[in-house]
Each structure stands twice: as C-alpha cells, then as structure tokens.
C-alpha positions as CSV (number, residue, x, y, z in Angstrom):
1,X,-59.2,-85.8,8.9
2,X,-58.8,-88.5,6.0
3,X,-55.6,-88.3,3.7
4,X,-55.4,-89.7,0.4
5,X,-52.7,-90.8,-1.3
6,X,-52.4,-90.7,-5.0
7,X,-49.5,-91.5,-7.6
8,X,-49.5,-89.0,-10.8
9,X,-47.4,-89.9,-14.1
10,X,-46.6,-85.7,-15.1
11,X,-46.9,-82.5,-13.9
12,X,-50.1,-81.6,-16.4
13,X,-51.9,-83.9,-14.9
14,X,-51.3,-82.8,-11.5
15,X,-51.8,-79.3,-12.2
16,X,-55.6,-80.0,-13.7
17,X,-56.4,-82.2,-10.7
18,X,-54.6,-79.2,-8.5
19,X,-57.6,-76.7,-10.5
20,X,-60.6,-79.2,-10.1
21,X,-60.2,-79.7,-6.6
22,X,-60.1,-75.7,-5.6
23,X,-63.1,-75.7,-7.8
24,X,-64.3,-78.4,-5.4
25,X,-63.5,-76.7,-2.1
26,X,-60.3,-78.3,-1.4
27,X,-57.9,-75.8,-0.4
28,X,-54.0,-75.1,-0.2
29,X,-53.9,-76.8,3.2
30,X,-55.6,-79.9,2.3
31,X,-53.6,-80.3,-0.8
32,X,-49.9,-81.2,-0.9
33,X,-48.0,-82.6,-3.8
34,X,-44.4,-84.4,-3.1
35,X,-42.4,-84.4,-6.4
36,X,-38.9,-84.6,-7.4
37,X,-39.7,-81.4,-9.7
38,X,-39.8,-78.7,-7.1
39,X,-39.5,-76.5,-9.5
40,X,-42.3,-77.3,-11.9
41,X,-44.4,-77.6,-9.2
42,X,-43.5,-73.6,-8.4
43,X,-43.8,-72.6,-11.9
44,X,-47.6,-74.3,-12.1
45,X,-48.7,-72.7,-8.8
46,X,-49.1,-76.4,-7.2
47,X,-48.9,-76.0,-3.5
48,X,-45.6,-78.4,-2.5
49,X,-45.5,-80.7,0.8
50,X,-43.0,-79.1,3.7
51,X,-40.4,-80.1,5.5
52,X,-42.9,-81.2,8.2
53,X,-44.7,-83.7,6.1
54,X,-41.8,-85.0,4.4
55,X,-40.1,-85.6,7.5
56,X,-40.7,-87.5,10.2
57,X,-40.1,-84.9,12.7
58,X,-43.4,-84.6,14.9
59,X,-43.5,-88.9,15.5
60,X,-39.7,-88.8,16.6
61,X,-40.4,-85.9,18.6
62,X,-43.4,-87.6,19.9
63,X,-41.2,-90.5,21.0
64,X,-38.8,-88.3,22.2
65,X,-41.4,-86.7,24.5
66,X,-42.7,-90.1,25.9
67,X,-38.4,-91.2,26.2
68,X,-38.2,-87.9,28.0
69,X,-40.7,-88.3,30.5
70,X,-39.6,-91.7,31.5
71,X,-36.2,-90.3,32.5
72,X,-37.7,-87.6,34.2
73,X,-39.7,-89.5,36.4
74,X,-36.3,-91.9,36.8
75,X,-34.0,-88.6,37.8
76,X,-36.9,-87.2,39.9
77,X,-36.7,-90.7,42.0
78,X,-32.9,-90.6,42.1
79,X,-33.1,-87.0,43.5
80,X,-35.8,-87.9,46.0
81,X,-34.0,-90.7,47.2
82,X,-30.6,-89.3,47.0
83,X,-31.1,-85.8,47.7
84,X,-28.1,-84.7,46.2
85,X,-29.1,-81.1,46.5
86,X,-30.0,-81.4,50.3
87,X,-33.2,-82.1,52.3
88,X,-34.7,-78.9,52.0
89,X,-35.2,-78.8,48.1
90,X,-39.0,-77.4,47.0
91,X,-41.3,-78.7,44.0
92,X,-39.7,-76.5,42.0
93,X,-36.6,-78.4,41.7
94,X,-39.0,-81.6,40.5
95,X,-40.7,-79.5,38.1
96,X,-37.3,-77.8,36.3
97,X,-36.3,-81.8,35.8
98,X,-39.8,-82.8,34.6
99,X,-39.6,-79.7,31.7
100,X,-35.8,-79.8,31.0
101,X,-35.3,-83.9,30.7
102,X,-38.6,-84.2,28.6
103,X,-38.2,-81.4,26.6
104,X,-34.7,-82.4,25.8
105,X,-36.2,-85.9,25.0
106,X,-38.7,-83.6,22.3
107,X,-35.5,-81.9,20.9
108,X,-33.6,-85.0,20.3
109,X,-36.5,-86.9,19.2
110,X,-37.3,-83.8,16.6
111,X,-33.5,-83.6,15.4
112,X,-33.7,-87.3,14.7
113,X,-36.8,-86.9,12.9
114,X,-35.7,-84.4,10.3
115,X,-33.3,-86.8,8.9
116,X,-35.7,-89.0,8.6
117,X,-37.8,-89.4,5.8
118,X,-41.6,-89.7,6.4
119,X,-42.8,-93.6,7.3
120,X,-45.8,-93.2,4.9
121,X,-44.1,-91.5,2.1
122,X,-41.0,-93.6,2.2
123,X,-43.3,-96.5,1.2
124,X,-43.4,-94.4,-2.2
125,X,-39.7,-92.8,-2.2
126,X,-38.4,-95.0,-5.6
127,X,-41.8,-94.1,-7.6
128,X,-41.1,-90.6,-6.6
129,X,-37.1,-90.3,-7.2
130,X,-38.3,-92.2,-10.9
131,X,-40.4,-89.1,-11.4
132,X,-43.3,-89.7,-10.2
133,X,-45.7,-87.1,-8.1
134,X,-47.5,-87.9,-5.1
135,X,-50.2,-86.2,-4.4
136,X,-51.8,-86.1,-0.8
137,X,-55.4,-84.7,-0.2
138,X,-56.9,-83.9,3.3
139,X,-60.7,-84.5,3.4
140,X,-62.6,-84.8,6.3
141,X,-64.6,-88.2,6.7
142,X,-67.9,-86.5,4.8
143,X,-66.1,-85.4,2.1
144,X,-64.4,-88.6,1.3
145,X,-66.3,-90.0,-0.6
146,X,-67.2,-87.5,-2.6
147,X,-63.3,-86.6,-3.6
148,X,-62.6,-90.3,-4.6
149,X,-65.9,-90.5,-6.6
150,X,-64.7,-87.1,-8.3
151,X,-61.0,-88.6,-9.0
152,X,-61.9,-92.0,-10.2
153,X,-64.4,-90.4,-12.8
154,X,-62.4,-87.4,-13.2
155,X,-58.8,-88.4,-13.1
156,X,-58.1,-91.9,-13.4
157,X,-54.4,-91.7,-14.5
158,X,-54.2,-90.6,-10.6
159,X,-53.8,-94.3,-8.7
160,X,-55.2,-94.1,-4.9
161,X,-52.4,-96.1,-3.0
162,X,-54.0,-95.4,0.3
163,X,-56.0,-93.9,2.8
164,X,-54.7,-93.1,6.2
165,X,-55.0,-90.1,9.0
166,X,-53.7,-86.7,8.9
167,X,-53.0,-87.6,12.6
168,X,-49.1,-88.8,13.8
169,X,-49.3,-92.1,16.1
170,X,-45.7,-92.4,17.4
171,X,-46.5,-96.5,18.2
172,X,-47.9,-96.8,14.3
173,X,-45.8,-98.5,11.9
174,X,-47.1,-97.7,7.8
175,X,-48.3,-100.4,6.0
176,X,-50.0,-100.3,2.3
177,X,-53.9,-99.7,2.7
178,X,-56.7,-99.9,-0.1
C-alpha cells in the first residue's frame, strides 16, 4: 500500500477531510492523524496514529532480528567447535540458540525502537510540536490517484509532503519525496 503524507494548519480542517474521505471509502485503518492535540483529535472522532506508527519499533526490531541471527549462527559455530556441552548434544540444542539469541536480538531491537521516534515522521516533528497535524492516508496504488486528485481540489490547505510505503525496510533511510 501507498501512504500519503499531508501537513494540516487546524483541527477543522482535519476533521472535514477526516468526513470526505469515509465518504470516499477510506476507512479508520487507512487513516491516521499525528497531532500534538490528542485531545481534540478524541473530542472530533479523528482516528489518532499508535504507538506503533509513531515509533520506530517494528524497523529496530527488524534489525534486531537480522543482529540476532548473526550471533546465532556465531554461538551455534562456537558450540559445534567447542562442544562445551559434550559430544553427544542433538539439533535441539542448535535450534533453542537459533530462537533464544534471535529472538532476544527482536526484543532488544523492539525496546530500542520505542524510544525512538518514527524515521519518516521525525522529518516533520518541529511542524508538529508548532501545532501542526499530520495526516497519513493508506491507499492502495489504484486508488492513489484518485485520493490526491480529491485533496488537491478538495482540500488544498492540506500540503502533500510525500509519498512512501506502508511497508518497514530496516536498511531504508527517510528522505523528503514529491
């Protein structure tokens, strides 16, 4: 899926654009607004980002995952070699250090990630904290078009800063598009 990025000025006008695209088919999940007004946006019924898309939780845990592995395969070697549990040790023992190393690697990488503030909103965190509203809109690639069409003619106090992917790459550094 497609995500767009626009900036809003005031709550009013994210609320109308909120109504015009449910009336277009866009629903609750495709729709996220990050604001420094939590609270307005709860009052007006405007469906609010989570902690998962403010974060950047699922691309450090990503890292942590691919970290994880790594030392996995590094302590499986070791233990082969080594045999520090004896000559006679099963698959099993291969497999436990496969799940517990990486899926340490996934906690770590996760915990790391919550205190970190999404790559591709962080590009926008001073226009929010001034007051701002960001407003993200999942479309898939058909329906693209016809969403931007519908909030340039619609909506134009709504800027488009960019269009990226719904989709996390852990390698992916965020850079400004459109």
């Amino acid at each position: 899926m497609k995500r767009l990025y626009y900036l809003a000025d005031n709550l009013d006008s994210v609320e109308r654009i909120s109504d015009a695209l449910h009336k277009e088919g866009i629903s609750n999940w495709n729709f996220h607004v990050i604001s420094k007004d939590q609270a307005g946006l709860y009052r007006r019924h405007i469906h609010s980002a989570n902690f998962i898309q403010k974060s950047d939780a699922v691309r450090y845990a990503e890292r942590g995952a691919m970290v994880g592995f790594l030392f996995s395969v590094l302590g499986s070697v070791w233990v082969a070699t080594e045999q520090p549990f004896g000559p006679d040790m099963g698959g099993m023992v291969y497999l436990a250090i496969f799940g517990f190393v990486t899926l340490f690697g996934v906690w770590v990488g996760g915990l790391m990630g919550m205190a970190t503030e999404n790559q591709k909103i962080s590009t926008y965190h001073d226009q929010i904290e001034a007051g701002k509203h960001l407003i993200l809109i999942d479309t898939r690639p058909q329906e693209e078009d016809r969403v931007r069409e519908l909030m340039a003619r619609t909506y134009p106090e709504a800027h488009l800063l960019r269009v990226g992917s719904t989709l996390i790459n852990p390698f992916k550094f965020a850079h400004p598009a459109v």
